[in-house]
LOBABA-834333 format. One record per atom (N, C-alpha, C): y, x, z; residue in three letters. Coordinates in steps of 0.05 Angstrom, whole numbers, plus 5000, padded with zeros to 4 digits. Layout:
LOBABA-834333
YXZALA
...
end
This chain:
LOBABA-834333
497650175000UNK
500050005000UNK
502550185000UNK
504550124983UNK
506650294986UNK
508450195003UNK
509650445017UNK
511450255033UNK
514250255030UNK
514850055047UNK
518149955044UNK
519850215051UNK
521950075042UNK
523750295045UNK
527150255056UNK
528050475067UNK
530250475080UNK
532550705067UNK
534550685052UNK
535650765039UNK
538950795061UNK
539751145048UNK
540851265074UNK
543551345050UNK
545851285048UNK
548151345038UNK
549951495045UNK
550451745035UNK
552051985055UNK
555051875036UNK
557151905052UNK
558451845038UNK
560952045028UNK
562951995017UNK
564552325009UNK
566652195000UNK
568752135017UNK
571452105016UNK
571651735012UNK
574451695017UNK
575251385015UNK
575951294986UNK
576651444971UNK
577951334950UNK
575651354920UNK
575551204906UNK
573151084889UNK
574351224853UNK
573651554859UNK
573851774833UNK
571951624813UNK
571951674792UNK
569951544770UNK
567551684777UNK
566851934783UNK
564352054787UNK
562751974818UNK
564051954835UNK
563151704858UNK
562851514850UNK
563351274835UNK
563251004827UNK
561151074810UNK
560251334801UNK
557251374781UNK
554951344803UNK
555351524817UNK
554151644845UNK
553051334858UNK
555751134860UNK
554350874868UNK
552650674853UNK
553250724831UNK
551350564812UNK
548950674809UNK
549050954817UNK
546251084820UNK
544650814839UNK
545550874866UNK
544250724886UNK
544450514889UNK
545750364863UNK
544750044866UNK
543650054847UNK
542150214826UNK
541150174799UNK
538050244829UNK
538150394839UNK
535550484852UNK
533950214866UNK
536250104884UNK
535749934901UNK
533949684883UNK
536449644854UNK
535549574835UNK
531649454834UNK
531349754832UNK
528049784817UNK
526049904835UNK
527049794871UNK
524949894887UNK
525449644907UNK
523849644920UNK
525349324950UNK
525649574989UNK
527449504987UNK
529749675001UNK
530049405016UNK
529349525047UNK
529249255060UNK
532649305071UNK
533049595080UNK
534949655094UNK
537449935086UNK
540149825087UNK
541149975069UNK
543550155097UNK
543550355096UNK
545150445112UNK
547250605104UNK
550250595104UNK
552150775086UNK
553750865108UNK
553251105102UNK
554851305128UNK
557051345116UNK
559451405131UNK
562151565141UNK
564151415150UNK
565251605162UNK
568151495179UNK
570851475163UNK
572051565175UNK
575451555167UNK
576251825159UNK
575851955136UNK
575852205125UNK
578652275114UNK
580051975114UNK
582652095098UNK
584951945102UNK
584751965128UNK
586751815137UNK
590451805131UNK
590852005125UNK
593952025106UNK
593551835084UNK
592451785068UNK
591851745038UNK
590951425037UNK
587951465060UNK
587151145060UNK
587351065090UNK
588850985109UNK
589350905131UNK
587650675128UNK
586150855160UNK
583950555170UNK
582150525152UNK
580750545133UNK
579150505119UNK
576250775124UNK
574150675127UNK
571950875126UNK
571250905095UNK
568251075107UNK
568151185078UNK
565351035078UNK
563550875095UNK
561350695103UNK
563950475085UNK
565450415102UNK
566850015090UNK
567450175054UNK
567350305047UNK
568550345019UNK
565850295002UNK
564350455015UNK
560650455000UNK
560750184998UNK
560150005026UNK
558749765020UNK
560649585007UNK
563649485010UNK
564849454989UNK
563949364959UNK
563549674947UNK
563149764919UNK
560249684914UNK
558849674931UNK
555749544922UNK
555649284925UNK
557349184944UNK
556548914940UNK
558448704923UNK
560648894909UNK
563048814884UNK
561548894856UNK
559148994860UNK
558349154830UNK
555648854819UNK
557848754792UNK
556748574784UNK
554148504781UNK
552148654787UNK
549648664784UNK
547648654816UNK
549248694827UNK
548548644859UNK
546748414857UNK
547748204865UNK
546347974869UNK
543447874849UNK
544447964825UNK
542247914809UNK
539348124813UNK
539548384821UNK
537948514820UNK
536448524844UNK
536648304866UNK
534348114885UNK
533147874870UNK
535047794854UNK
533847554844UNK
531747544848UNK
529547194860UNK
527047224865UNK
525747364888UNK
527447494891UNK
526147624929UNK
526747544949UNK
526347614972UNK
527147394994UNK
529747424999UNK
531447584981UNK
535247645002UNK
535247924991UNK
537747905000UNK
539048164990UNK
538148395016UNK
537748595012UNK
538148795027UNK
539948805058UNK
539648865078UNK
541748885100UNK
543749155097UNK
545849115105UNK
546749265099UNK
548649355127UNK
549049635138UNK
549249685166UNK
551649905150UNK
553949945165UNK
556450125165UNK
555650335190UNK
555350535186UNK
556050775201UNK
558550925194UNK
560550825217UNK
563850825207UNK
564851095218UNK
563151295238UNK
563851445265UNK
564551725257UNK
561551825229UNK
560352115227UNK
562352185204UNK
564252395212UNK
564852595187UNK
564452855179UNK
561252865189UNK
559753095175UNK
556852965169UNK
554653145157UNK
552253075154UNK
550753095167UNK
551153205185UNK
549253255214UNK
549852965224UNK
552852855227UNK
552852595245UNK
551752325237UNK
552552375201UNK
551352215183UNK
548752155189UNK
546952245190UNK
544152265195UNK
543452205226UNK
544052305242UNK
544352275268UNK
544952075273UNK
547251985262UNK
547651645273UNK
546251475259UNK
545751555238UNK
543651315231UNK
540751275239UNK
540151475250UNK
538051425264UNK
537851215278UNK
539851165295UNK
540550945310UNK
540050715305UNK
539550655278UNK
539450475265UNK
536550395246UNK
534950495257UNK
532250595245UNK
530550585272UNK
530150545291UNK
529150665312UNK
526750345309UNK
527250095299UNK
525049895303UNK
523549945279UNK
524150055263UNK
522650155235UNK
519950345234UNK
518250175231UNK
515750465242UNK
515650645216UNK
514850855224UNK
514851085206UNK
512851015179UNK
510350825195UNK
507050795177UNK
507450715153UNK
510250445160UNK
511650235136UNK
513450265127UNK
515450485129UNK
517950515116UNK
518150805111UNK
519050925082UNK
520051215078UNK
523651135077UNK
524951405080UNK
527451415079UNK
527451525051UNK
530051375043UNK
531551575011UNK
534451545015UNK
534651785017UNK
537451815022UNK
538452065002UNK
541251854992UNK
542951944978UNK
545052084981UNK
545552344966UNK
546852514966UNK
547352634940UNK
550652874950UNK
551152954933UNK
549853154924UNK
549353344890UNK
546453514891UNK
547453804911UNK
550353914904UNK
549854124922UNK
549754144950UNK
548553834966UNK
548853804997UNK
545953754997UNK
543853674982UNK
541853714979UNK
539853784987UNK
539654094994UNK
539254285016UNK
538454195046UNK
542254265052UNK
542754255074UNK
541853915080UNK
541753685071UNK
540053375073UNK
538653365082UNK
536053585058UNK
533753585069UNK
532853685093UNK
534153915098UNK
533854075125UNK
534153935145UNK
536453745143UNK
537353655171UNK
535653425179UNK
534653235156UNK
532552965149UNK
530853035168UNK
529153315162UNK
526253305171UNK
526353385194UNK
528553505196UNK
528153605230UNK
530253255255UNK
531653085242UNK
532352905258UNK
529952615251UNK
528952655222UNK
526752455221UNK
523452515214UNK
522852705233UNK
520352915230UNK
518352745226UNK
518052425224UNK
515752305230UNK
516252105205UNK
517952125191UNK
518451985164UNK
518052055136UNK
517151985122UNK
517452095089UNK
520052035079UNK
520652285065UNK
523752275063UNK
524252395039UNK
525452175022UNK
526652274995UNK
528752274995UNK
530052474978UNK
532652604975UNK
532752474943UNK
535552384937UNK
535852364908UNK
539052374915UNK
539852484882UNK
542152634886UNK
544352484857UNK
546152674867UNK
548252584844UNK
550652824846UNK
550953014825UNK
552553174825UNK
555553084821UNK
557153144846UNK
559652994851UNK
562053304852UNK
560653554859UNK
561753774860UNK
562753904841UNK
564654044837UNK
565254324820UNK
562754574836UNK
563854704809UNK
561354924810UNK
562355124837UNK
565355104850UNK
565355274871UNK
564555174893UNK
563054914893UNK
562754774922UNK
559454924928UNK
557654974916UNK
555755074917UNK
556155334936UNK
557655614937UNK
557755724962UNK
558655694989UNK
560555524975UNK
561155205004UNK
558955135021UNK
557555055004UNK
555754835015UNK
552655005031UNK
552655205001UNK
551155465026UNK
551455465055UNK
553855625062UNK
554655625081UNK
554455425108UNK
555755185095UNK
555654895104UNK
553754835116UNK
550454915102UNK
548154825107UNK
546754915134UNK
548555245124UNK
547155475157UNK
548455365180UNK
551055335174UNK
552955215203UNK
551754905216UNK
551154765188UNK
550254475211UNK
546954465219UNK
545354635207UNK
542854655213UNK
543354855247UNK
544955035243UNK
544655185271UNK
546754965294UNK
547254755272UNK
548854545298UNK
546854395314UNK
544054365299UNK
541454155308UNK
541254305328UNK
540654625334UNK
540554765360UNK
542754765378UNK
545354795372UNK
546754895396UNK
549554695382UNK
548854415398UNK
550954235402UNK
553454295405UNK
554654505421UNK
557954535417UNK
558454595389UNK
556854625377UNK
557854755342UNK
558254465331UNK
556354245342UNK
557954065331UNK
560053895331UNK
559653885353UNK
562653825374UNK
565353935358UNK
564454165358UNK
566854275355UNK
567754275318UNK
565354275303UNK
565454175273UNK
566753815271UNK
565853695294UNK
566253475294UNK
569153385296UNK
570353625310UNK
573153585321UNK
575753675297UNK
574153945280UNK
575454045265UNK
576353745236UNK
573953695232UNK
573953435209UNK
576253195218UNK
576153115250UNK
577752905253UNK
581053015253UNK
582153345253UNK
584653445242UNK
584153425222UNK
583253475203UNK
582753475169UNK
583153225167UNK
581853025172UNK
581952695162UNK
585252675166UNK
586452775192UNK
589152665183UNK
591052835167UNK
589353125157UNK
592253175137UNK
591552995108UNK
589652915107UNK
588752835080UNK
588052485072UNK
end
């Protein structure tokens, strides 16, 4: 029996670039052509100069459930997908982290995770997936949203929040750096 599934949305800024709005049609074309009982779209308030008050979770679900093809692509099933905002995390360590939260009545036997991302965060996704959802099958599917310099970025990125799963002030303190960033931007 194959099992259900729980689909995990990282999300990457407030404002809806044409190559994000690809990125989302990815994951409703997916949701599309698999039954996705449970839909979870992570981020907070990443840009608060620019988009006041608005997350980057309320922008996802928004755009999926405005994208004309939404409703039709349950047609015949029992309902649309649930759909849960994780409004808090502005990194991918929290992203994941908090959604766990939200997964905890889901047994591992009956549901895999697929969680979406961008391709050069990929990596660092998977890394962080298996070690916060060690008892889950976990697909990664991607969507290249980066320039080619974000890739040594994201290197980097991957060592700092994987050595955050060990030693919590690093995230704290990554945690703290992002919520000054959200307000110059």
């Amino acid at each position: 029996m194959d099992k259900k599934q729980i689909v995990i949305v990282c999300g990457y800024g407030c404002h809806l670039t044409p190559g994000y709005q690809e990125y989302l049609r990815r994951v409703v074309r997916y949701i599309g052509e698999n039954f996705v009982e449970l839909i979870i779209v992570c981020g907070g308030k990443s840009q608060q100069k620019t988009a006041p008050d608005k997350s980057e979770a309320e922008v996802i679900s928004s755009f999926l459930q405005n994208e004309p093809d939404w409703e039709e692509l349950y047609a015949g099933r029992c309902g649309l997908p649930k759909i849960i905002c994780e409004t808090c995390s502005l990194t991918t360590l929290k992203n994941l982290g908090n959604a766990k939260d939200f997964i905890g009545e889901f047994s591992p036997k009956e549901y895999r995770l697929i969680i979406f991302c961008d391709a050069s965060q990929a990596l660092k996704v998977k890394l962080l997936a298996m070690s916060i959802f060690p008892e889950y099958d976990i697909q990664i599917e991607t969507y290249d949203l980066s320039s080619r310099g974000e890739v040594k970025k994201q290197l980097m990125a991957t060592n700092f929040e994987v050595l955050a799963l060990k030693f919590p002030f690093l995230s704290r303190w990554h945690h703290q750096q992002r919520v000054k960033r959200a307000g110059r931007i």
